[in-house]
C-alpha positions as CSV (number, residue, x, y, z in Angstrom):
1,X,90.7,84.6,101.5
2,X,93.1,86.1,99.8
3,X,94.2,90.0,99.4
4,X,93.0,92.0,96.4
5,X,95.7,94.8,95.8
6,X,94.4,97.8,93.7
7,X,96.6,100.5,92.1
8,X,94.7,104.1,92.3
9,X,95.3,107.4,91.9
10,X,93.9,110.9,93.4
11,X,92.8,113.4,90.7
12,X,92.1,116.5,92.2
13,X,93.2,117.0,95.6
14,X,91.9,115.3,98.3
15,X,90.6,117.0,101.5
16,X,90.0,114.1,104.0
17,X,91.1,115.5,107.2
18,X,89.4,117.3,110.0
19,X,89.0,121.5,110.4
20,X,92.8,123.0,111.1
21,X,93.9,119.1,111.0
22,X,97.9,118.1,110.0
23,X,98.1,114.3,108.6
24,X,95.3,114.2,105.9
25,X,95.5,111.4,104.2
26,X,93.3,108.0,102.6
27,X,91.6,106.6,105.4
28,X,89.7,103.1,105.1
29,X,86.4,104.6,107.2
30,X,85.9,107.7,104.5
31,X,86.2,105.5,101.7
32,X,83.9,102.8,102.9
33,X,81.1,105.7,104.0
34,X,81.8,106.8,99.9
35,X,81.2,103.6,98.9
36,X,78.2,102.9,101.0
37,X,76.4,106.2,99.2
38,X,77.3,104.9,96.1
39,X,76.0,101.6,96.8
40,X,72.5,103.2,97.8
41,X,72.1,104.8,95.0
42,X,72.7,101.3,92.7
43,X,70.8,99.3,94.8
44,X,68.0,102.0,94.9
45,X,67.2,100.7,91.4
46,X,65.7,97.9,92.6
47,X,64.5,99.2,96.4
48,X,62.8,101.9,95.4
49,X,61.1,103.7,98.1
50,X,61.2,100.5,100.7
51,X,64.1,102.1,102.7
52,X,64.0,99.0,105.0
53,X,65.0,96.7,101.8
54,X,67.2,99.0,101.1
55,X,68.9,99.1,104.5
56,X,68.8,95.2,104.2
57,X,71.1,95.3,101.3
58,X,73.6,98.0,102.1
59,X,73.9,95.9,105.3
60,X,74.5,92.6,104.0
61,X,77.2,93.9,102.1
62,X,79.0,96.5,104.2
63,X,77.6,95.4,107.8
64,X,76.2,97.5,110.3
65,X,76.4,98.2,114.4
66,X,75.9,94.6,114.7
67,X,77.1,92.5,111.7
68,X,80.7,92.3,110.9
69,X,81.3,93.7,107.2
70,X,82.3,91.1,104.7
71,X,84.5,93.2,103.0
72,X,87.9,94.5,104.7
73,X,89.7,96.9,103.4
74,X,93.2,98.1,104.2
75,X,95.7,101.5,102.7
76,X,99.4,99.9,103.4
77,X,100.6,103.3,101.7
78,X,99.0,106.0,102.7
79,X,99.6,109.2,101.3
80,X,100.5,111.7,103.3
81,X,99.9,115.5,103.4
82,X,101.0,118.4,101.1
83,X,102.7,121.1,102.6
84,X,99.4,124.2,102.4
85,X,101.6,126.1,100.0
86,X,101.9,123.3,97.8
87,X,98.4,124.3,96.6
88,X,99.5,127.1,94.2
89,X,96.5,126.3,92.5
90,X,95.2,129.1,94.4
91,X,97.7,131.8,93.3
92,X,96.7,131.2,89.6
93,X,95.5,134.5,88.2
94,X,91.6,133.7,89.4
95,X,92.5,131.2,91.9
96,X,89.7,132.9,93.7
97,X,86.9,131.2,92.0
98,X,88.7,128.1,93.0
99,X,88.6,129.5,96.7
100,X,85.0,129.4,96.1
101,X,84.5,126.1,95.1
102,X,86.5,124.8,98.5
103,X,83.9,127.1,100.3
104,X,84.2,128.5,104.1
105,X,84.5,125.0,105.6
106,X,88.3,124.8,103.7
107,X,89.4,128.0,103.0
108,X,89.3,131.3,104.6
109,X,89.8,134.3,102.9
110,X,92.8,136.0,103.0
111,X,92.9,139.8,104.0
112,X,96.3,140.5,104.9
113,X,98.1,141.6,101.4
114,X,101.6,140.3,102.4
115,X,100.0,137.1,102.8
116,X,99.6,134.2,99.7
117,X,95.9,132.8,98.7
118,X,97.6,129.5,100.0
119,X,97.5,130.2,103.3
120,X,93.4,131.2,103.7
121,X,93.4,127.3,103.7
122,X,92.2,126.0,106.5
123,X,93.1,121.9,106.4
124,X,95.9,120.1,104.9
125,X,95.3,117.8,101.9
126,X,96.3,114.8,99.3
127,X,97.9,116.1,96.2
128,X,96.1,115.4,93.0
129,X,98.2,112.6,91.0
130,X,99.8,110.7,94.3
131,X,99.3,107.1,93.8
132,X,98.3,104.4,96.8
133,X,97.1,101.2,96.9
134,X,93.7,99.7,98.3
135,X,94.0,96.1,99.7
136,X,90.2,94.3,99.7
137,X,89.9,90.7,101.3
138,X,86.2,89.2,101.6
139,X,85.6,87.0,104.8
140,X,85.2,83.1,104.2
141,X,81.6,82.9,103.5
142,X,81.2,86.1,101.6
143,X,78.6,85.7,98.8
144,X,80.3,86.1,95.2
145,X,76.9,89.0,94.8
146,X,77.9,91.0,97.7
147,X,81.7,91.1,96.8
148,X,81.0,91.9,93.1
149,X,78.6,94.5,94.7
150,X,81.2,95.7,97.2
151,X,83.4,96.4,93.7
152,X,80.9,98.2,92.0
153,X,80.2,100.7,94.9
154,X,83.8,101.0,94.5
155,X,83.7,101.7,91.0
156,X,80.9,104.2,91.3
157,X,82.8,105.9,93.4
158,X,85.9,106.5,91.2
159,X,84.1,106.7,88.0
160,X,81.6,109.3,89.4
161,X,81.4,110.4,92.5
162,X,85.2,111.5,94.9
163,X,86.0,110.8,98.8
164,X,86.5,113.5,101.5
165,X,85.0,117.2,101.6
166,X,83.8,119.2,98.9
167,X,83.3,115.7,96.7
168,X,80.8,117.6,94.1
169,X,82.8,120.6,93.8
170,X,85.2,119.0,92.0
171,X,87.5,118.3,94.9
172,X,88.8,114.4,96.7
173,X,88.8,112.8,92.5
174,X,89.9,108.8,92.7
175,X,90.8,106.6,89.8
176,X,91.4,103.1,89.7
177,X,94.3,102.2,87.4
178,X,94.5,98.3,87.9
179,X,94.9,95.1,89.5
180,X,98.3,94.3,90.9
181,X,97.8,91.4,93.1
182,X,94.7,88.5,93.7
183,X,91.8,87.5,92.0
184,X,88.3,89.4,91.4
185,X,85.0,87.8,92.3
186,X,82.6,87.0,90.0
187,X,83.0,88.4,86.5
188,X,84.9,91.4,87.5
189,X,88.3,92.0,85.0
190,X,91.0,93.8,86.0
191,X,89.7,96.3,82.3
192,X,85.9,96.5,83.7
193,X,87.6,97.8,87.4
194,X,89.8,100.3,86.1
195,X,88.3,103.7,86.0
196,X,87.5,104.6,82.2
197,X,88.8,108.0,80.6
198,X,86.2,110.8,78.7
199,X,85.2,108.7,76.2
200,X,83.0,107.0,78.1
201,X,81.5,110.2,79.8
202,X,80.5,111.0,76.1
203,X,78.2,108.7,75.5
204,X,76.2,108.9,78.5
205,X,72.6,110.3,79.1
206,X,72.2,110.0,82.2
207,X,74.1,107.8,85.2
208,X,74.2,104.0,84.5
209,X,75.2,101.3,85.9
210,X,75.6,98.9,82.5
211,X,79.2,99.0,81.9
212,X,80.9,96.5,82.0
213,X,80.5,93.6,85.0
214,X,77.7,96.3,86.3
215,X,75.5,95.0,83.8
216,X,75.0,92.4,86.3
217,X,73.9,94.0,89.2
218,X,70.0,93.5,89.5
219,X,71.0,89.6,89.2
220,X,73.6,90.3,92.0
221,X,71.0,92.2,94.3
222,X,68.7,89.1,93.7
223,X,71.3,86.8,94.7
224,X,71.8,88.7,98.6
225,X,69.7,86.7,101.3
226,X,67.9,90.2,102.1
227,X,66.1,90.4,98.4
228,X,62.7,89.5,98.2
229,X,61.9,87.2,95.5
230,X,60.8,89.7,93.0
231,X,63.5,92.3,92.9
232,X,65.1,91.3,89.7
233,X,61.5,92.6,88.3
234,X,62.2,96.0,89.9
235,X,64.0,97.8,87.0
236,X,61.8,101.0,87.2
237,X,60.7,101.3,90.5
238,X,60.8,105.0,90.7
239,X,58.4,105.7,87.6
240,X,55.8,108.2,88.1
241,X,57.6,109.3,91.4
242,X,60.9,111.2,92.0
243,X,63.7,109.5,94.0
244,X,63.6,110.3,97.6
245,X,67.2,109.9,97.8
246,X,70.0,110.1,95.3
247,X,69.6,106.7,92.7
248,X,71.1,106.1,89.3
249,X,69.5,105.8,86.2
250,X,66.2,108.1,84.5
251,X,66.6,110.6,87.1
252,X,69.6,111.4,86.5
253,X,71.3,113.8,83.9
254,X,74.8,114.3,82.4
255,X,77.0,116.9,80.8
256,X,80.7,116.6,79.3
257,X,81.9,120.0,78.7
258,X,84.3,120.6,76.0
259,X,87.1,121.9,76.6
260,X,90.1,120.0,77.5
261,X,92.8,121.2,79.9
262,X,94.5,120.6,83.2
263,X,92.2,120.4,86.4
264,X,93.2,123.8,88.2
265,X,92.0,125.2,84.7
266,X,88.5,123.2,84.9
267,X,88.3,123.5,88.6
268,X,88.8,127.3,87.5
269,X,86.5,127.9,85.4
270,X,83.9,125.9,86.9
271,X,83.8,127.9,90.1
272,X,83.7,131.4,88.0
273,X,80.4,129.6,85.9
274,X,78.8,128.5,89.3
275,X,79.3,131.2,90.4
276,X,77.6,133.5,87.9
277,X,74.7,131.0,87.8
278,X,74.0,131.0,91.2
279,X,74.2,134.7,91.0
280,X,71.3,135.1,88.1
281,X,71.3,139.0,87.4
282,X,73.9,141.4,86.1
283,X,73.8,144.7,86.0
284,X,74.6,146.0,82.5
285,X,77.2,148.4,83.7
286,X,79.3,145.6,85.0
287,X,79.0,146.0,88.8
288,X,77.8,143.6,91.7
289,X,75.6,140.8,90.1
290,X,72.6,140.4,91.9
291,X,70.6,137.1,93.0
292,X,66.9,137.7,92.3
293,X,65.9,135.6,95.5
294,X,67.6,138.5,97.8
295,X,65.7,141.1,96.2
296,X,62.3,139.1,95.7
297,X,62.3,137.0,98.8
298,X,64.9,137.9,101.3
299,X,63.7,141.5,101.0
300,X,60.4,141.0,99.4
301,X,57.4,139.2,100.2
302,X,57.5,136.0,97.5
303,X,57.6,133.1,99.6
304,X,59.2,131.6,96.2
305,X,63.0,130.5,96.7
306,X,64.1,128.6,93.6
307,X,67.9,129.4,94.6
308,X,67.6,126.7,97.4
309,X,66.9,124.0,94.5
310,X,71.0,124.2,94.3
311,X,70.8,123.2,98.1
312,X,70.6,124.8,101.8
313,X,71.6,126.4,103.9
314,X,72.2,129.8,102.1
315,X,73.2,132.7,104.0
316,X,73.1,136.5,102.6
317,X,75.1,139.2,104.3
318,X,74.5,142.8,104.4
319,X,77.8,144.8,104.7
320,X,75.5,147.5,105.3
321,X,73.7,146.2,108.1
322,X,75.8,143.2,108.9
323,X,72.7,141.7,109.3
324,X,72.8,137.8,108.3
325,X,69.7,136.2,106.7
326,X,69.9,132.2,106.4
327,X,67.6,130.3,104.4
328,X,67.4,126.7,106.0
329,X,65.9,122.9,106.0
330,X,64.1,122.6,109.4
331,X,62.7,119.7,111.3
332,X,61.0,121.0,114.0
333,X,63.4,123.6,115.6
334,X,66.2,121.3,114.3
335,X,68.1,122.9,111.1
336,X,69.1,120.2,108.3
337,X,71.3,120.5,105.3
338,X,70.0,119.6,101.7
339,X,73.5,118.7,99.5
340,X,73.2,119.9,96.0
341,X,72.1,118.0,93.6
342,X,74.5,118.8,91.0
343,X,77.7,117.3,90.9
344,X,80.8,118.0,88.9
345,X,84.3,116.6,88.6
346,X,86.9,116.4,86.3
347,X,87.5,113.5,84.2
348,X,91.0,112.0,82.4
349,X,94.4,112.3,82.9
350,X,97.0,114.9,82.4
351,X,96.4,118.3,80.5
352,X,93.6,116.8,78.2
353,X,91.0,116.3,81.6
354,X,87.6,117.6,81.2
355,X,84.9,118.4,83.0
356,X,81.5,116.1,83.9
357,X,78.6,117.3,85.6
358,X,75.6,114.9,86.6
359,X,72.8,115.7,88.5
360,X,70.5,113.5,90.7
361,X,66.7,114.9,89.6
362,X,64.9,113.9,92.7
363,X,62.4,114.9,95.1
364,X,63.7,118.3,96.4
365,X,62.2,117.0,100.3
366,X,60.4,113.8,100.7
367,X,56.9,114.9,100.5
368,X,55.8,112.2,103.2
369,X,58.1,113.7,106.0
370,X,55.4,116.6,106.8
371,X,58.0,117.9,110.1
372,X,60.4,119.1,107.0
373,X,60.2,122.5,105.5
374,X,62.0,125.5,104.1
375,X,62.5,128.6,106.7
376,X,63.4,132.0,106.8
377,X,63.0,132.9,110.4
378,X,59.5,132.9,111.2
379,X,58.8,132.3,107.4
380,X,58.3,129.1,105.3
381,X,59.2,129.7,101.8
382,X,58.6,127.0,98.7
383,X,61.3,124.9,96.6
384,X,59.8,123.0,94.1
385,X,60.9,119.7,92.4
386,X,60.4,121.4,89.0
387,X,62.7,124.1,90.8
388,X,65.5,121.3,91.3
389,X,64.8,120.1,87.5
390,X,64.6,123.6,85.9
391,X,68.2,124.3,87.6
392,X,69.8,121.9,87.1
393,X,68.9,121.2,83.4
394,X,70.0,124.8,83.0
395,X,73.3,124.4,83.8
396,X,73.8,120.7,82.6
397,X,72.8,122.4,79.1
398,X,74.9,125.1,79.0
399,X,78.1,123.1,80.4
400,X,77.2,120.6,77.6
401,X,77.5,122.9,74.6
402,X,80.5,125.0,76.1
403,X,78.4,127.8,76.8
404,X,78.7,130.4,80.2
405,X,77.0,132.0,82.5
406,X,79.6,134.9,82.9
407,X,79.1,138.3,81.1
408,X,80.9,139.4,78.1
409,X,81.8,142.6,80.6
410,X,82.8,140.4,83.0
411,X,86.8,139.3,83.4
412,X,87.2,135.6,82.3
């Protein structure tokens, strides 16, 4: 079959290589992994809780260890890497919160005063705005449902979610800008594949998968050989039970902040709001904020640790002491991670971008897995669901209405 040649663009920057690695760039086996979580959580609509279904689907679309992927996918242009003091994003006067944002996986703080906030970066990167073409080409016998599908995991992906490391903080932003060469599948348009501007972030509720060609997708999952016969009657699947695992639609919810600007200034002040959220209290007189989980449950005796609703592992160092306390998901004697559940990223073009934040409102842990637990230590402390809910909503709210978390007191 022919190639399909797509024109995008990167957003925000794009971290996509490995720790202290030169040549970051687009590669093929990041995106497809992106597109693969964005497929799960479309085709979750319909699989609910039946994992194996599920599995089924992703594989008859994107293969596995032992079927060949229909869908092949090629960069002939990759971009390459920005010099690490092209990123003078983090010299802006409060680069710092930004710094936060990329956490201590990318950037390392800088201590030296003759040296630049640039440098305390610890991998190489894509510059936002760099343009590359993707090449797709479906193998002969490819369904016309699991290529449409194949193209709306794409579209997910660029519309809402980002490729490479610190994807919900903003960071590794992708937008499709059109159709330069071949043919889509099904009833794809070069207008339904291009990645829509804020407009369409404002009049969403929650995350959907109706625009457009999506529309179609239930009748597309029907269509794959691994459906059963009644999955097109699966549109609530979910109700009266919280997603396991991250799936559009009613547990989901939205936020458009705003403000317009460019995405260092979102990216900005989106790491100073964060920030101040995660730290809850303030003292009046303007000094160290304080997180009421350290004092309550760290050094207390609730067993109560809402604070990990925003995800785990969370560790809390005291200069003091230098002691390290770190709050975990454990199976067993293994330690987990638990990703937030709150994403953001900014949306548009240019100096009139804003900023969208979405969260999936899911089962904190799947309640059936009885191995998984909170620990601190020896401890076993309790996240809730309505923990997840109440935090997130919080901050979806306040982002929605152009409100903040930081003090008047406070520097902005």
């Amino acid at each position: 079959m022919p190639w399909i040649t797509l024109a995008l663009r990167t957003t925000t920057p794009v971290f996509n290589g490995e720790h202290d690695q030169h040549g970051a760039t687009i590669r093929v086996p990041s995106l497809r992994g992106a597109m693969r979580y964005w497929f799960r959580a479309l085709a979750g609509t319909a699989a609910g809780d039946d994992l194996r279904l599920l599995a089924a689907l992703e594989r008859e679309v994107f293969g596995s260890t032992d079927r060949q992927s229909p869908v092949v996918l090629r960069i002939p242009d990759p971009p390459g890497p920005a010099d690490r003091a092209e990123a003078k994003f983090l010299n802006m006067p409060g680069g710092e919160h930004i710094q936060y944002l990329l956490g201590q996986g990318l950037y390392t703080r800088v201590k030296d005063a003759r040296q630049r906030p640039h440098e305390g970066l610890t991998r190489d990167f894509v510059r936002a705005d760099t343009e590359f073409h993707l090449d797709l080409r479906f193998t002969p016998g490819t369904s016309e449902a699991a290529a449409s599908l194949a193209l709306a995991s794409l579209w997910l992906l660029c519309t809402y979610g980002g490729l490479g490391a610190r994807a919900r903080r903003g960071f590794g932003g992708l937008r499709i800008t059109g159709v330069t060469a071949g043919s889509l599948p099904g009833d794809w348009t070069p207008d339904d594949l291009t990645t829509p501007g804020p407009a369409y972030y404002e009049n969403l509720d929650r995350l959907t998968a109706d625009h457009g060609a999506l529309a179609r997708h239930h009748a597309w999952l029907a269509a794959l050989e691994a459906a059963p016969d009644d999955v097109t009657t699966r549109t609530a699947p979910w109700n009266g039970a919280r997603p396991t695992y991250p799936v559009l639609g009613g547990h989901t919810a939205v936020a458009l902040h705003p403000t317009q600007t460019t995405w260092p200034a979102l990216l900005l002040n989106a790491g100073r709001e964060w920030r101040h959220f995660r730290a809850g209290e303030h003292p009046e007189d303007g000094g160290r904020p304080h997180t009421p989980e350290y004092r309550q449950t760290i050094r207390g005796t609730s067993d109560h640790f809402p604070l990990g609703a925003l995800g785990l592992p969370i560790t809390f160092y005291d200069p003091a002491t230098r002691n390290k306390d770190t709050v975990e998901v454990r199976k067993g004697t293994e330690s987990l991670r638990r990703a937030s559940p709150v994403w953001f990223r900014p949306v548009g073009t240019g100096p009139r971008m804003r900023l969208f934040s979405f969260a999936f409102l899911g089962a904190f842990l799947p309640q059936e897995d009885k191995e998984l637990s909170v620990r601190l230590g020896r401890r076993t402390l309790t996240v809730t669901d309505q923990d997840l809910r109440d935090r997130a909503s919080t901050w979806l709210e306040t982002m929605r209405t152009g409100g903040t978390f930081t003090p008047a007191n406070r520097e902005r």
